[in-house]
C-alpha positions, -999 to 999 in steps of 0.1 A, spaced: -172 -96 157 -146 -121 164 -109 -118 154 -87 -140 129 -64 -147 160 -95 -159 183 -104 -187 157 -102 -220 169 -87 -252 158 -119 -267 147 -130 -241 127 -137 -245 90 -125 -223 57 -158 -208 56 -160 -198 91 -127 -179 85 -135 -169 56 -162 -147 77 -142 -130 94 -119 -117 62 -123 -81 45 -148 -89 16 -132 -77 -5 -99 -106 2 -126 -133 2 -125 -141 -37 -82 -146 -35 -94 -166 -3 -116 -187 -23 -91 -190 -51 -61 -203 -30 -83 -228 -16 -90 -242 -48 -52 -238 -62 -46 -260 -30 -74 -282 -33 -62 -295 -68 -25 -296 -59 -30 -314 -27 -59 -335 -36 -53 -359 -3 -52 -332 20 -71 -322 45 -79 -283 54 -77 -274 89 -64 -243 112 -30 -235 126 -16 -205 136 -47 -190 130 -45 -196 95 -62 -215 68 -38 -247 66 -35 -276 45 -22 -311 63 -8 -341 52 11 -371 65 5 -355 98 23 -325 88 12 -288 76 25 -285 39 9 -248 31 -6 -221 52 -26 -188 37 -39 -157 47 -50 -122 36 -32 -92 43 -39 -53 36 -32 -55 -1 -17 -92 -5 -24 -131 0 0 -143 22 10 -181 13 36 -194 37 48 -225 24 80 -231 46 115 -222 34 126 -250 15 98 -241 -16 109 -206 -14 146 -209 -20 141 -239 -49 114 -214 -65 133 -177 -55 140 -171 -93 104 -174 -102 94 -153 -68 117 -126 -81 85 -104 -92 70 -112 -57 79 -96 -22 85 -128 -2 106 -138 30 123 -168 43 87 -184 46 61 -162 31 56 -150 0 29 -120 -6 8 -121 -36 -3 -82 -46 -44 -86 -43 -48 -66 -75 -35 -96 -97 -42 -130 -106 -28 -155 -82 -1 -173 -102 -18 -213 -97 10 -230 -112 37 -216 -90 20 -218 -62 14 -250 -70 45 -263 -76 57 -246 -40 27 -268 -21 37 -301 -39 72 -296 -35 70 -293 5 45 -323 3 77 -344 -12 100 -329 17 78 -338 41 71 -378 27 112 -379 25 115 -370 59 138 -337 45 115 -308 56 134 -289 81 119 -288 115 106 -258 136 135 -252 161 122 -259 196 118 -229 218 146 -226 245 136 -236 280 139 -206 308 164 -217 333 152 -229 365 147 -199 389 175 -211 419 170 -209 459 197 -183 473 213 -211 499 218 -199 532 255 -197 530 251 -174 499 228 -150 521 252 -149 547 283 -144 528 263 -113 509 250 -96 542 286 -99 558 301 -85 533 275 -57 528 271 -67 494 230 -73 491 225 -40 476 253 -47 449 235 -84 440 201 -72 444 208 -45 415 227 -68 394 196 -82 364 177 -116 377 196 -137 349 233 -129 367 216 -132 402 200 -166 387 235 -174 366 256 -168 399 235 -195 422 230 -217 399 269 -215 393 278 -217 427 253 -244 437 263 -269 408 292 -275 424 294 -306 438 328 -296 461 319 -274 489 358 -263 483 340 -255 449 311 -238 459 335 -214 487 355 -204 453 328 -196 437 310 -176 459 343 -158 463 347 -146 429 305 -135 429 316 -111 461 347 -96 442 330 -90 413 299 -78 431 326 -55 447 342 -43 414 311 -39 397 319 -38 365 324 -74 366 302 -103 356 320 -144 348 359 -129 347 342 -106 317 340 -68 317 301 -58 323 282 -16 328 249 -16 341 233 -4 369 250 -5 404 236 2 442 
């Protein structure tokens, strides 16, 4: 049997809706139809493997069953104008859990949906923060090498974590001065030689 997180894009409500505990499939069915009547101009779709509502290119709701609980994730801005009212419910920055053993409360939820849909046509919805960008992995320059073998410092760089090896070159080779660069590649050596050293700021980890 296939997974929740192996469903694809295209996939339909009912095909997730398969691969739900049975006994979650009725709260299922009854979120889509909250959803359905407060976002009549939506379309359903799937993201982050999840049941998801879109509209004006955007997702405005997402919902899912947990052990116990419908999850509806409606984004953080419905939560915190609707946190008095979610008082009774267990909920998060941008999830909510709705205990499986009760009615699902169709007004509030409704309420939640419709008020993302107006952040989103206002342009006020906040946006996912973009993932951070891993640093480029930098080339030791030959110079570097050298420097590190004459001074019998290899060991000491090699044990230092990739980010300060990575840090240090890319520090040193930014330098547009080869005046600069000489500097630079001083202060790596002493504080490879101290070694309790990293940037001019005090540092413990594992030494060779």
């Amino acid at each position: 049997m296939r997974k929740k997180a192996d469903i694809g894009p295209n996939a339909s409500f009912d095909d997730y809706f398969k691969l739900v505990d049975a006994d979650m499939v009725p709260q299922m069915r009854a979120m889509r139809d909250i959803l359905s009547r407060a976002l009549p101009e939506a379309t359903e779709g799937i993201s982050y493997a999840m049941p998801t509502y879109f509209q004006a290119g955007k997702a405005v709701a997402y919902f899912d069953a947990g052990k116990g609980y419908m999850g509806f994730y409606p984004t953080p801005g419905p939560i915190v104008k609707y946190a008095d009212e979610l008082k009774p419910y267990k909920h998060s920055k941008g999830a909510v859990q709705f205990p499986a053993d009760r009615p699902l409360p169709a007004e509030l939820i409704t309420k939640m949906a419709q008020f993302h849909l107006a952040e989103i046509k206002a342009g006020t919805a906040p946006r996912r923060p973009r993932k951070p960008q891993p640093k480029p992995i930098v080339t030791m320059p030959g110079f570097v090498h050298d420097a590190l073998t004459d001074a019998d410092l290899m060991a000491r760089y090699e044990a230092r974590p990739p980010y300060q090896r990575n840090d240090y070159l890319g520090w040193i080779t930014q330098a547009k001065r080869e005046e600069t660069q000489l500097k630079r590649l001083d202060q790596m050596l002493d504080e490879l030689r101290a070694g309790d050293v990293y940037m001019k700021a005090e540092w413990h980890g594992k030494q060779a």
